[in-house]
N, C-alpha and C positions, 0 to 999 in steps of 0.2 A: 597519736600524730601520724603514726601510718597510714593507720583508715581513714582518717582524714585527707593526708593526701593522695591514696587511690581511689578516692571518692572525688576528687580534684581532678584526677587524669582520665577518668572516665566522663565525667561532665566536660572536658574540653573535647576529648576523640569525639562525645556526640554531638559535641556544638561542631565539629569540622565534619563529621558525616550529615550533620543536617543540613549546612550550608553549601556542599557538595550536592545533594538529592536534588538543592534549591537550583541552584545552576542549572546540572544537567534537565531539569523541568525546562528552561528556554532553551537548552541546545546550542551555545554559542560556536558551537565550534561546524557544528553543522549547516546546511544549509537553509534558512528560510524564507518560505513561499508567502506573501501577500494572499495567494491564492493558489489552491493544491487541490487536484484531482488526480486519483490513486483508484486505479482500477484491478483489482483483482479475477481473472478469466481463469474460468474451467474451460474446458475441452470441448465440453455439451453444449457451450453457448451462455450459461449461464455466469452471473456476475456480480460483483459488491465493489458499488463504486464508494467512497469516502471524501466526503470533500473535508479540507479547511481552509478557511477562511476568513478574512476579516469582516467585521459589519460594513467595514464602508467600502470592501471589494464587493462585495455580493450588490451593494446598491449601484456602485457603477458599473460594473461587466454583467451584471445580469436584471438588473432596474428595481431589487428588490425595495415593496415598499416598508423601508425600514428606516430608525431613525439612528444615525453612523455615531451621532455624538457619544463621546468616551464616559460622561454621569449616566447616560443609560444603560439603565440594567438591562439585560439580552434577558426572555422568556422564552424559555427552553419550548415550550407549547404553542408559542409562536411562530417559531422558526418549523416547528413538523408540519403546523398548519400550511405555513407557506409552502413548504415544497409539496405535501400532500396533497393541496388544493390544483399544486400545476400537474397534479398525474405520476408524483414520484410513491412508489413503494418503499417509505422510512423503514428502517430497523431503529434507529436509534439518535439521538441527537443529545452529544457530551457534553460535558460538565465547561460550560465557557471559561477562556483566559483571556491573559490582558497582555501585549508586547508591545514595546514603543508606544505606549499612550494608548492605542489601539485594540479593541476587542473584538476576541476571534472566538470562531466554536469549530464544532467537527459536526458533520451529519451524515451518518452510515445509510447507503440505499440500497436495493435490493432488485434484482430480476432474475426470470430464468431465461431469459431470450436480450442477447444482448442488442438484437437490432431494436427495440423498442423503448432501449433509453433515449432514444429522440421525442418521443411522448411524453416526456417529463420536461416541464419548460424552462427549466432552471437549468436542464444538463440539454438543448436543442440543439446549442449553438455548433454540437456532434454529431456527424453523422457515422454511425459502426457499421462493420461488418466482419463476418467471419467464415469464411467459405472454404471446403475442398481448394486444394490447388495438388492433384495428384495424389502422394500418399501424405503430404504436408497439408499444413492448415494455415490462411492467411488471415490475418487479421489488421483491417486498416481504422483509421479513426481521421478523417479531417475534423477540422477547430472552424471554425467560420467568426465571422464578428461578433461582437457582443450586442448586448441589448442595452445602452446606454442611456444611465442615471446621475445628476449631478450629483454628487455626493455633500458638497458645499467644499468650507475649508479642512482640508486632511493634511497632519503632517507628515505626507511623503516627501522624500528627494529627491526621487527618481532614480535609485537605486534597489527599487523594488523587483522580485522577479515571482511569475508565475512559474505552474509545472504540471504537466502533465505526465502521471506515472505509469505504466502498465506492467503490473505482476502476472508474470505469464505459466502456463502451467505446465508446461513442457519444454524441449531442447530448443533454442534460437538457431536457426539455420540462415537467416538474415534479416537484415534491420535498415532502416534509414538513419538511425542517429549517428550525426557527423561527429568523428574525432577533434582533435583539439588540430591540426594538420592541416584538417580539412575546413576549418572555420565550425569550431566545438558550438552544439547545438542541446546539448543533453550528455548524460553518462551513461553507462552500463555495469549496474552491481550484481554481483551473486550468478551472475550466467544467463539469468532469466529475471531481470528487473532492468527496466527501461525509464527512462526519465531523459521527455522533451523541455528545453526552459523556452523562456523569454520571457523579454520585461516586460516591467506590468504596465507602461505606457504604449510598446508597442502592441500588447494586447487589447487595449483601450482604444486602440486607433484601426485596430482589425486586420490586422496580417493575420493570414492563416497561420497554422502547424498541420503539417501533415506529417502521421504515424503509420509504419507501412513495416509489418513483419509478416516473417514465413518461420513457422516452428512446425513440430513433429506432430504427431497426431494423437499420441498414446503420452498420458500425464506422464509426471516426470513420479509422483507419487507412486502411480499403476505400477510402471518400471519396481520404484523400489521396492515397494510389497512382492513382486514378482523374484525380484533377485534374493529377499530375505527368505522368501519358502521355500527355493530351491538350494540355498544353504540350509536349511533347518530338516530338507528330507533327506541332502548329501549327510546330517550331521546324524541323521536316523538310522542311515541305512550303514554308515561307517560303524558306527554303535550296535548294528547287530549282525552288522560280519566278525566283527571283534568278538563276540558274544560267541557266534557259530565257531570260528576256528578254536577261540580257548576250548569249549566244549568236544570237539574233536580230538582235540591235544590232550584231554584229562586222562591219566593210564585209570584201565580198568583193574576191578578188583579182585584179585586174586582169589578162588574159593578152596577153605582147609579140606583137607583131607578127612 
């Protein structure tokens, strides 16, 4: 009877760990994007943009010729082809899901030059740039209209919202995204993580965003590598003074007569 019933409370703990995993897979507590661009910047200029998206966002904000309805299965080979074909450099394109009826994918891209993601026609409706400004580096990004596609019937509410992200690779010295004070337009996580929203109707109807930082010029990674080897040579060089003085301090040996 024992083993039976600790065979019993471990089958329950995994049925509440599995249904836990299941959850946090949609994220309710967080926030979600109809449509999400998440740009990851180095220093050099180079970049990994990551979209996600719904099928039936990418047909109307950006006219993909795709079919939105929820029985169709998304081809993973499809979707590379597409951006591939508009001039995007894929890494990768995820394993599709399903939210509010709705199915979405992710598609990892790739440059070393981030002014030439305007050459991918799927990511145009952005103009980048990332220049000197002194010993700081600026990095701006306007949003322009979309390329509109009817999608047919979608069950949105209109409580959809897009985003745009920017993982920045160094210190924030300043920003455009408004506080909650100042009429809240995006957040700021982690020091160096940016995020512009807006809904996804007004994105649809084409109000710009515009993204406008100044950060440092020297990664925030370089720094830390830098601060870790100058602890590891202070922890070298303490470790053989230590060494020198014991040896100093050791009495010599007396020789017998």
């Amino acid at each position: 009877m024992y083993i039976i019933a600790r065979m019993r409370v471990r089958a329950g703990a995994a049925a509440i760990v599995f249904a836990l995993t299941g959850a946090a897979c949609d994220n309710p507590l967080g926030r979600q994007y109809e449509y999400e661009e998440q740009l990851y910047l180095r220093v050099t200029g180079a970049a990994t943009v990551v979209v996600d998206t719904s099928i039936a966002a990418l047909v109307a904000l950006r006219g993909a010729p795709l079919d939105p309805s929820p029985s169709k299965r998304i081809d993973r080979a499809e979707i590379r082809r597409l951006y591939e074909s508009g001039g995007c450099q894929v890494d990768n394109v995820g394993q599709p899901w399903t939210r509010k009826g709705r199915r979405f994918v992710q598609v990892r891209i790739e440059t070393s030059d981030i002014r030439t993601l305007s050459n991918c026609s799927l990511l145009s409706w952005s103009k980048y740039s990332l220049e000197p400004e002194g010993e700081l580096l600026r990095y701006r990004q306007t949003v322009g209209p979309p390329t509109a596609k009817d999608p047919g019937a979608i069950n949105w509410d209109g409580q959809e919202l897009v985003a745009f992200k920017a993982h920045l690779p160094s210190r924030i010295q300043s920003h455009n995204v408004k506080r909650l004070s100042d009429g809240e337009n995006g957040s700021v996580d982690r020091g160096n993580i940016l995020t512009w929203e807006q809904r996804f109707s007004d994105r649809r109807a084409g109000q710009p965003i515009e993204m406008d930082v100044t950060m440092e010029s020297r990664s925030i990674l370089y720094t830390t590598l830098w601060l870790f080897a100058g602890a590891f040579a202070a922890a070298v060089v303490t470790l053989l003074l230590i060494v020198w003085w014991t040896m100093r301090r050791k009495p010599k040996r007396k020789l017998g007569i």
